[in-house]
Kinemage of the C-alpha trace (Angstrom):
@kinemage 1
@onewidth
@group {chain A} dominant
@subgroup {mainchain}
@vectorlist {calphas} color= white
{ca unk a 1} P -44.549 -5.560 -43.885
{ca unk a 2} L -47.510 -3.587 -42.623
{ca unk a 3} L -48.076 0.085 -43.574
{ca unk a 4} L -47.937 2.879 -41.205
{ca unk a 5} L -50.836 4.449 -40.487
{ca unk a 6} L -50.905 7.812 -41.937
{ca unk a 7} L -52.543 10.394 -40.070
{ca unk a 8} L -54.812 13.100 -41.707
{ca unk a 9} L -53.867 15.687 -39.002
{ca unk a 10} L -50.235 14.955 -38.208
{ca unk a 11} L -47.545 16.782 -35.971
{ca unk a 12} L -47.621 20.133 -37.882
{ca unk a 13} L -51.768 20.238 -38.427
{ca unk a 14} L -51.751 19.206 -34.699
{ca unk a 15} L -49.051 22.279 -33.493
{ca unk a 16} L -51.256 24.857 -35.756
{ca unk a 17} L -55.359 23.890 -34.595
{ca unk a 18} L -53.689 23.499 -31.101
{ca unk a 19} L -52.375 27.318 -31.461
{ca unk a 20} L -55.198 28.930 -33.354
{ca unk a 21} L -58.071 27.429 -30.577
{ca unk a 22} L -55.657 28.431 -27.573
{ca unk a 23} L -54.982 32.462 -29.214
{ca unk a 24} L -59.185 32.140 -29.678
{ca unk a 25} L -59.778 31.050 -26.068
{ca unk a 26} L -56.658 33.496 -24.925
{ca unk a 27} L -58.343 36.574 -27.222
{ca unk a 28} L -62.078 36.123 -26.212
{ca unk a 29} L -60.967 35.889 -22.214
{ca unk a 30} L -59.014 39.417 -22.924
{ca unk a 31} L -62.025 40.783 -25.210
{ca unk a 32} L -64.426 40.187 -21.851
{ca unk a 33} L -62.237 41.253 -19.084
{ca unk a 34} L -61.575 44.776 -21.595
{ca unk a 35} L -65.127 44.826 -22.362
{ca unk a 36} L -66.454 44.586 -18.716
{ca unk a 37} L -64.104 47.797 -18.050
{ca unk a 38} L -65.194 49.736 -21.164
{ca unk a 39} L -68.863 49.246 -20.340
{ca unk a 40} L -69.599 45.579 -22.253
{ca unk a 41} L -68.107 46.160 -25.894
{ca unk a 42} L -65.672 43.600 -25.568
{ca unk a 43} L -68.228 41.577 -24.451
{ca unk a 44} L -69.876 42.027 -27.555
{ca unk a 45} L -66.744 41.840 -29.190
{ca unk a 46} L -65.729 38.366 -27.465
{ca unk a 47} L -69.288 37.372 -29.212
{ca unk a 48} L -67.886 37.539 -32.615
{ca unk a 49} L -64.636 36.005 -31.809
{ca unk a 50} L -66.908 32.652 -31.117
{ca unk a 51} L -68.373 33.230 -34.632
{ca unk a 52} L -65.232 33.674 -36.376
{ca unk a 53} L -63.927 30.395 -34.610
{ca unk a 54} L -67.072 28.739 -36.265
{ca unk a 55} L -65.636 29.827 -39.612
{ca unk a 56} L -61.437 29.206 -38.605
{ca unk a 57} L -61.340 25.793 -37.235
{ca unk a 58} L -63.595 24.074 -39.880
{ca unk a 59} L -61.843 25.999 -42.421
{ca unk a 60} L -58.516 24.380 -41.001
{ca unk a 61} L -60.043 21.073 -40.679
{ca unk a 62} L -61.371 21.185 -44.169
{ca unk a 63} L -57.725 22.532 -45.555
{ca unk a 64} L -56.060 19.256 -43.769
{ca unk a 65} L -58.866 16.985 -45.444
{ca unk a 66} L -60.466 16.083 -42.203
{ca unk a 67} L -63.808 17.458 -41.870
{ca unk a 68} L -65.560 16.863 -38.589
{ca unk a 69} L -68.987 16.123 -40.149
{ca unk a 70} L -67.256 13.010 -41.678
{ca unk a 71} L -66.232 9.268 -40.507
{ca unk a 72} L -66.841 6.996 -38.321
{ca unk a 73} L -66.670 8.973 -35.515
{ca unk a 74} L -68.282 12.277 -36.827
{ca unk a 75} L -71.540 12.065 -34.714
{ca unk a 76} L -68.958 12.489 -31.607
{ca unk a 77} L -66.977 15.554 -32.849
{ca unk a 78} L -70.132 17.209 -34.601
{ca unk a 79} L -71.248 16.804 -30.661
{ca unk a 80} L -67.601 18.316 -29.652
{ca unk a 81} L -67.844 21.019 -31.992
{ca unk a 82} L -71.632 22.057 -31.190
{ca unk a 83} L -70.660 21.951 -27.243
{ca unk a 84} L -67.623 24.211 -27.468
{ca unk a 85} L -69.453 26.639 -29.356
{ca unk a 86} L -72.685 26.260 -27.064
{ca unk a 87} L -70.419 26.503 -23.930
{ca unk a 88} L -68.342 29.500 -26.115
{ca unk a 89} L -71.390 31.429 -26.224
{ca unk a 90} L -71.788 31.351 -22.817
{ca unk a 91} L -70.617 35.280 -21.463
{ca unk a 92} L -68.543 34.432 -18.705
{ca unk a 93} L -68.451 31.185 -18.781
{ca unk a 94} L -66.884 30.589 -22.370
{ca unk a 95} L -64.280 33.370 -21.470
{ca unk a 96} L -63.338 31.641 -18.468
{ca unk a 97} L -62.692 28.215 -19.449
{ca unk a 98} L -60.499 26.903 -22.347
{ca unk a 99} L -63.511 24.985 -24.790
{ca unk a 100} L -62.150 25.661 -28.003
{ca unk a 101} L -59.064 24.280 -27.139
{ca unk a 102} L -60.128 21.450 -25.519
{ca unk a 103} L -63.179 20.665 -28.010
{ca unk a 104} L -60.323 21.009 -30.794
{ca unk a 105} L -57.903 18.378 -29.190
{ca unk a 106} L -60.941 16.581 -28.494
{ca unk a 107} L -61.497 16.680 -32.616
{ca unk a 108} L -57.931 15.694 -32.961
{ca unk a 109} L -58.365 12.537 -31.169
{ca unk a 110} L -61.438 11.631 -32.858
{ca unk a 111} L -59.771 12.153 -35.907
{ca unk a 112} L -56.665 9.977 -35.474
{ca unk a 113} L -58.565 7.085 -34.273
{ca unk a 114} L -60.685 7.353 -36.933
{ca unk a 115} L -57.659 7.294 -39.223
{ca unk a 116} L -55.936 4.355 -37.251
{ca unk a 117} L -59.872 2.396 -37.399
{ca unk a 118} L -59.328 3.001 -41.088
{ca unk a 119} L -56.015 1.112 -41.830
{ca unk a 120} L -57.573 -1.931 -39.640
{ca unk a 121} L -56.310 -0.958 -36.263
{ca unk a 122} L -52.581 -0.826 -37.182
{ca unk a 123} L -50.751 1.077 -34.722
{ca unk a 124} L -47.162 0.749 -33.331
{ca unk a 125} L -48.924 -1.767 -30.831
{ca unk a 126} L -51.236 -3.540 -32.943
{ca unk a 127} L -47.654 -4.350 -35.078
{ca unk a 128} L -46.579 -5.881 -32.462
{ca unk a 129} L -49.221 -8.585 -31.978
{ca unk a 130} L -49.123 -9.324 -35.474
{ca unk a 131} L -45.631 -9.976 -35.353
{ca unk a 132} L -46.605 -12.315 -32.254
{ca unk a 133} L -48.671 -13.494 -33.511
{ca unk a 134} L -46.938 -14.547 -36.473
{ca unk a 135} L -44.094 -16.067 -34.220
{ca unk a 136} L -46.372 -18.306 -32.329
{ca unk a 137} L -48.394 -19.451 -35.850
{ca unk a 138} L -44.852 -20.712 -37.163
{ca unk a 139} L -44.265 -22.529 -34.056
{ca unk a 140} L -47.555 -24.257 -33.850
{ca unk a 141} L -47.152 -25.557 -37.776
{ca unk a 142} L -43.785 -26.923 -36.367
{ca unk a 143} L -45.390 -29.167 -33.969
């Protein structure tokens, strides 16, 4: 029998750094618009919501054992994390679009492939072509 991959981020890590970067994104677009009208202290406000996301979503990572400056693939989500934050600090720009949440899915991904590299590939799919494999192996040695 072949072991399930287990994921480091499952369904439940996945539902809560899904929430937390789409409140961030959701807080720092409100923090700007309010700012603008008060005279640019939200603005300045939205600011330290990107540095508090610096300190959140690694925390989160860390807490569910899957650190982003770690693996196989950590050059690409140290790039994914350095880019939202980049694009984050970005006035309008970062308040506008949705980085953090799509750096952290980005992460997410990264993260389960890494964990699926890790157990030699074997997904739901990749059981299936061992089991085929082992099928047509059986009937070669019969012929």
């Amino acid at each position: 029998m072949s072991e399930k991959v287990k994921h480091r981020i499952g369904f439940f890590g996945t539902a809560i750094l899904v929430y937390v970067a789409a409140y961030i994104d959701i807080a720092e677009l409100t923090l700007d618009f309010a700012g603008t009208a008060a005279g640019g202290v939200g603005v300045v406000v939205g600011l330290l919501v990107d540095f508090a996301k610096i300190i959140v979503l690694p925390g989160l990572l860390i807490l569910m054992k899957a650190p982003f400056w770690k693996g196989k693939k950590a050059k690409k989500k140290i790039a994914t994390m350095i880019t939202t934050f980049l694009v984050g600090a970005i006035p309008w720009i970062g308040a506008v679009l949705p980085e953090t949440l799509i750096g952290t899915i980005a992460t997410i991904i990264f993260t389960r492939k890494e964990d699926n590299e890790k157990m030699g590939g074997k997904g739901i799919l990749n059981d299936r072509n061992i089991t085929r494999a082992k099928r047509i192996r059986e009937k070669i040695r019969k012929n």
